[in-house]
N, C-alpha and C positions, 0 to 999 in steps of 0.2 A: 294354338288357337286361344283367342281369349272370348268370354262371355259376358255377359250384363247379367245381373241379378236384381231387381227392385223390389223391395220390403216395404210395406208399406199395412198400417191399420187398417184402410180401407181395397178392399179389392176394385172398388170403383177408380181410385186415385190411381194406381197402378197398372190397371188393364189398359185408361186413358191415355198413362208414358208410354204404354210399349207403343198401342195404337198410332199415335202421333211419330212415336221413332222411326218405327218400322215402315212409316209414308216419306222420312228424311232419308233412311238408310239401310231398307231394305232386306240386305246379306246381314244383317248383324244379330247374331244368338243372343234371346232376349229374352229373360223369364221372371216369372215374379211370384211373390208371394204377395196378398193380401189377406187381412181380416183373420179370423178363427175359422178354422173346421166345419164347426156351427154357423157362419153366415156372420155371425156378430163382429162387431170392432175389435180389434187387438193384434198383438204380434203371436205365432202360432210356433213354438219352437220344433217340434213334430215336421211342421211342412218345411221350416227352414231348413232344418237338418237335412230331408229327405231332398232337397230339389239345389242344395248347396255338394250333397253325396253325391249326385249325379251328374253334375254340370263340371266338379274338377275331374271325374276320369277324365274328359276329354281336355282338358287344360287348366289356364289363369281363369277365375273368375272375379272379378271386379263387382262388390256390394256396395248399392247406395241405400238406404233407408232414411225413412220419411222424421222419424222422433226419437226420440237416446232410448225409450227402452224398449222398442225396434231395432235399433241400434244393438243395445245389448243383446236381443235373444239373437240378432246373428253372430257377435262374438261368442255367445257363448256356444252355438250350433257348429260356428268354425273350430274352436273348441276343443269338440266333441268328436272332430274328423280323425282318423288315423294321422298321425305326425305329417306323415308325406306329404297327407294330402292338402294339410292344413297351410305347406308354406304358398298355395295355386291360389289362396282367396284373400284379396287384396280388399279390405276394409275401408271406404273413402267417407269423409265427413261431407260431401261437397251436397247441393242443395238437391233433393229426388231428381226434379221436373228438368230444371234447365241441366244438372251433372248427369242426367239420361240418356238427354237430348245429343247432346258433346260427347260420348261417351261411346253410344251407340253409333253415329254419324265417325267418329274415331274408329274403331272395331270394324267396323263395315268397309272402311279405309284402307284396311289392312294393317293399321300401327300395333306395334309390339306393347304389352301390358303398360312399361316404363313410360315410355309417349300417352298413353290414357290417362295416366294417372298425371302426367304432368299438364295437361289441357285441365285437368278436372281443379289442378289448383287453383282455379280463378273462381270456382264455384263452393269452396269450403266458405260453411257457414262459423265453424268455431273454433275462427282463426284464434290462438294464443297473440 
């Protein structure tokens, strides 16, 4: 099984992707983190950990996030996971909105981890 993950500062931005996804594709495991604890702007490493913990028992998880250091608290949340589980959560640069959209529409699909990740390369925002 693979999942979506969306991190994002705002809980607004993210509730929004899944919403939208979930009206494209349906079947597809899709969870997100936004904002703080508190309600406020930010990346929350706490909820990342906790909702990153739970989503690899069950498989691949595929993270996109919204800004680098959203980006970073979910590496570092990845991290943080037991070795095993760490190798299930696939880190993608590709843009939140549209790499969600592709992503979750993929997943829903049935395509294996490798096939998402390679649609999602059209959507990496920091290409080298």
């Amino acid at each position: 099984m693979v999942s979506l993950l969306l991190v994002s500062h705002s809980e607004k931005i993210v509730e929004g992707t899944r919403d939208i996804a979930l009206q494209m594709a349906g079947e597809a495991e899709i969870a997100i983190v936004g904002g703080t604890k508190d309600g406020s702007l930010g990346a929350d490493f706490d909820s990342t950990f906790e909702k990153l913990q739970e989503l690899v028992q069950k498989g691949d998880v595929i993270v996109l996030a919204d800004l680098g250091s959203a980006r970073m608290t979910c590496q570092m949340a990845a991290e943080a996971l037991d070795a095993e589980l760490y190798k299930r959560v696939y880190l993608c640069d590709a843009a939140l909105v549209e790499g969600g959209l592709v992503a979750a529409v993929a997943i829903a699909g049935g395509q294996n981890t490798a096939s998402v990740l390679e649609q999602l390369q059209e959507f990496i925002i920091n290409k080298d």
